[in-house]
C-alpha positions as a Python dict, from the first residue, in 0.01 Angstrom:
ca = {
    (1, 'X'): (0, 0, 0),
    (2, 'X'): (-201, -137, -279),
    (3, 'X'): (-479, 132, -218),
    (4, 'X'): (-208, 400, -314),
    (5, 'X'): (-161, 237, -661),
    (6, 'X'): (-433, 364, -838),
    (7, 'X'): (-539, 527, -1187),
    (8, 'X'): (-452, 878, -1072),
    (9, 'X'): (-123, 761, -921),
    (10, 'X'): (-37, 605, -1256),
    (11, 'X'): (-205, 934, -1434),
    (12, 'X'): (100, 1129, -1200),
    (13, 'X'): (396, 910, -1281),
    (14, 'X'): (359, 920, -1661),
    (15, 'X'): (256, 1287, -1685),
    (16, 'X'): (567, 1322, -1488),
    (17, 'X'): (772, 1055, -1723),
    (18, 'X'): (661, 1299, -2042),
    (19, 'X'): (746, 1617, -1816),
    (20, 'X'): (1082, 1466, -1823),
    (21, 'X'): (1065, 1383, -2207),
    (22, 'X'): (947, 1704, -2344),
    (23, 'X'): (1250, 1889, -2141),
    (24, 'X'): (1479, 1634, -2299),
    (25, 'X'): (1335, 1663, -2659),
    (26, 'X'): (1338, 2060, -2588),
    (27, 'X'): (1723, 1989, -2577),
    (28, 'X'): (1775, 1767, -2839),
    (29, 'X'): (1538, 1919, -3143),
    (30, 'X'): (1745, 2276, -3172),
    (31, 'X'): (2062, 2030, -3232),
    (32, 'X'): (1804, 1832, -3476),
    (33, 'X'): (1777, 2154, -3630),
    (34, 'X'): (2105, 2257, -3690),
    (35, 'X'): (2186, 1946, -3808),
    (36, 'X'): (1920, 1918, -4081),
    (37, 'X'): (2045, 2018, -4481),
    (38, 'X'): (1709, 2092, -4627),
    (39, 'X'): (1590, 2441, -4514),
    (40, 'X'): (1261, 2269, -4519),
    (41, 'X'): (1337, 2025, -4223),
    (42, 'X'): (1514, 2253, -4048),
    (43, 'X'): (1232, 2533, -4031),
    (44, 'X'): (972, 2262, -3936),
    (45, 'X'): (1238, 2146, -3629),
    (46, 'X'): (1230, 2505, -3547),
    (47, 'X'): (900, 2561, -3543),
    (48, 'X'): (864, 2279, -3316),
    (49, 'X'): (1064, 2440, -3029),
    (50, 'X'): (858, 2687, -3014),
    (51, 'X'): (560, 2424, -3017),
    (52, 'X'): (758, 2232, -2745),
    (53, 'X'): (830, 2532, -2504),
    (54, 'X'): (436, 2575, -2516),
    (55, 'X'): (362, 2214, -2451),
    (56, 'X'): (572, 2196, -2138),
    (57, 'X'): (384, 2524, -2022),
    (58, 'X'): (68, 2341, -2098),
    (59, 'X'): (240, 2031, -1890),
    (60, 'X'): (264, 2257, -1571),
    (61, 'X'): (-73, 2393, -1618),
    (62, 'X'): (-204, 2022, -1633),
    (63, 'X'): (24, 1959, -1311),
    (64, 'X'): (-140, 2254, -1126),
    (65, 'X'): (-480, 2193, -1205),
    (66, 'X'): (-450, 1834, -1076),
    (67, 'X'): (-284, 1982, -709),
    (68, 'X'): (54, 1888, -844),
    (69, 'X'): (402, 2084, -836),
    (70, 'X'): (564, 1976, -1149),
    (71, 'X'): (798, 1761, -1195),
    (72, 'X'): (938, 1483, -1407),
    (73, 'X'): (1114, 1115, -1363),
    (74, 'X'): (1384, 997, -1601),
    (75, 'X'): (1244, 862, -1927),
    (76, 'X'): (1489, 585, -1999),
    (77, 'X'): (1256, 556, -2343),
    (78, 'X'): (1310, 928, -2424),
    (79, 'X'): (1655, 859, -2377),
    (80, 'X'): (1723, 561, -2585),
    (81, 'X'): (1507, 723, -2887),
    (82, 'X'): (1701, 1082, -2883),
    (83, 'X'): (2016, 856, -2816),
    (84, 'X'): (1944, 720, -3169),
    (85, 'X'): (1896, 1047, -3332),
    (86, 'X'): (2221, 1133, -3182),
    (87, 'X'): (2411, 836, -3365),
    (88, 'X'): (2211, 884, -3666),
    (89, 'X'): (2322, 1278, -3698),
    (90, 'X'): (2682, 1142, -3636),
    (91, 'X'): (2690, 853, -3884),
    (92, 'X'): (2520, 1057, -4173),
    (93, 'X'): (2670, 1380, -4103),
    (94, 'X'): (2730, 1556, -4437),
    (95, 'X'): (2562, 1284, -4662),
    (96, 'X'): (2262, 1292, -4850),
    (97, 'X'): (2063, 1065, -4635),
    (98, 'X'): (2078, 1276, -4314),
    (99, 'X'): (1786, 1455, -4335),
    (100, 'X'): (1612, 1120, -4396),
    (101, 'X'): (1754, 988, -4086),
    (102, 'X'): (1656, 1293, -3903),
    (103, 'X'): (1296, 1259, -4003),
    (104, 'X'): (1283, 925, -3860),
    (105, 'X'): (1455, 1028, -3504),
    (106, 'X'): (1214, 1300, -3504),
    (107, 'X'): (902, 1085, -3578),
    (108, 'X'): (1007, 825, -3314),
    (109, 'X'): (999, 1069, -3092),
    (110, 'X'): (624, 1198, -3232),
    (111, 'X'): (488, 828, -3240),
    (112, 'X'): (677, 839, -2830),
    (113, 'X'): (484, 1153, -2780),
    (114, 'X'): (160, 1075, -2931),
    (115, 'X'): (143, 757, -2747),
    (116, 'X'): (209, 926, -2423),
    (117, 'X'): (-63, 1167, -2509),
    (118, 'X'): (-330, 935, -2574),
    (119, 'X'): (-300, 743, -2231),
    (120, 'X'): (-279, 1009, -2054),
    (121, 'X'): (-605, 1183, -2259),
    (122, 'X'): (-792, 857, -2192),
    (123, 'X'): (-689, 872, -1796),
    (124, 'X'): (-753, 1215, -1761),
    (125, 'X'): (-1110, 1158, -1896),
    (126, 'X'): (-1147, 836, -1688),
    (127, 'X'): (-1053, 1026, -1384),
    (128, 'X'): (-1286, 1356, -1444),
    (129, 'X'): (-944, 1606, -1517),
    (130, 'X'): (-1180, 1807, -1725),
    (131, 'X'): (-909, 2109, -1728),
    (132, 'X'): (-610, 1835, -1772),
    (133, 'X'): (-783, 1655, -2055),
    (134, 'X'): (-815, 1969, -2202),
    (135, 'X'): (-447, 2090, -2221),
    (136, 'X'): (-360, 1741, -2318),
    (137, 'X'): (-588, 1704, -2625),
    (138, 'X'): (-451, 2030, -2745),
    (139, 'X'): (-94, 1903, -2745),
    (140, 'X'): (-171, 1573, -2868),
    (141, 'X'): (-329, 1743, -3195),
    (142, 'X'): (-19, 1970, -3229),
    (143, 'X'): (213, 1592, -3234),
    (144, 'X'): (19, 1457, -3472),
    (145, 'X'): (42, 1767, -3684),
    (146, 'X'): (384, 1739, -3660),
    (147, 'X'): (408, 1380, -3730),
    (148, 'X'): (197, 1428, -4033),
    (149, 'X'): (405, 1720, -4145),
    (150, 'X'): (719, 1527, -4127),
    (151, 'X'): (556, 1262, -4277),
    (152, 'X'): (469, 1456, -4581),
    (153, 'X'): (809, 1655, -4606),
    (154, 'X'): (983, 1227, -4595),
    (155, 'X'): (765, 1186, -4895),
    (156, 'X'): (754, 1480, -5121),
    (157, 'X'): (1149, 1591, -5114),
    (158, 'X'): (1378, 1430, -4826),
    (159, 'X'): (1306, 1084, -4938),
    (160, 'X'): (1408, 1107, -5286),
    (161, 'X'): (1678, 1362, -5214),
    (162, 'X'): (1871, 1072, -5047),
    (163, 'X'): (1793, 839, -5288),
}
């Protein structure tokens, strides 16, 4: 039993967990978007379901060139996070602050992602996945991007907008 319980069968389980994520954040983001005040915030949402629709091609590409059909396993992390973002577009609807609170939802979500990412970069190199590791690096720079691009639209207009 224990044999069974190695690297690549932890590698499978959480490419499968984030399989399950990205389909859940490709759900939640266009609502993120329509949501969002600032034109700003809601183009950069936008643009990232487009960027997400790729990633979860690049997921099934990583899936096939490691012999797998894809698939994913509930993310009860996933869940909780866009659960928040949910409550937060609720409780701030129509004020000032909700495109601050949308930033954050959306960058718990990146820091989710990016942490996801980076295990599963590291196993995938550990393991050989030259083709996996591949596809994976390329989506973990386009998170961080987008973490850094939220970051930067918090700073220079959302923040002080709500203030």
């Amino acid at each position: 039993m224990a044999d069974d319980k190695n690297l690549r069968a932890l590698f499978l389980h959480q490419l499968k967990d984030t399989y399950f994520a990205e389909n859940a954040i490709l759900k939640a983001l266009p609502k993120m978007a329509k949501a969002a005040r600032s034109e700003e915030l809601r183009g950069a949402l936008s643009v990232h379901v487009e960027e997400t629709r790729e990633q979860v091609k690049r997921l099934d590409q990583v899936f096939r060139s490691v012999g797998e059909k894809p698939e994913g396993v509930t993310c009860q992390a996933i869940q909780g996070i866009i659960a928040e973002g949910e409550e937060v577009m609720q409780e701030f609807s129509g004020s000032e602050a909700l495109d601050a609170g949308l930033i954050a939802a959306a960058q718990a979500v990146e820091h989710y992602e990016i942490t996801r990412y980076g295990t599963l970069l590291a196993w995938a190199k550990q393991l050989g996945l030259g083709e996996a590791e591949g596809l994976i690096k390329e989506t973990l720079v386009e998170e961080e991007n987008t973490d850094e691009l939220l970051s930067e639209l918090a700073e220079e207009a959302v923040n002080p907008a709500a203030a």
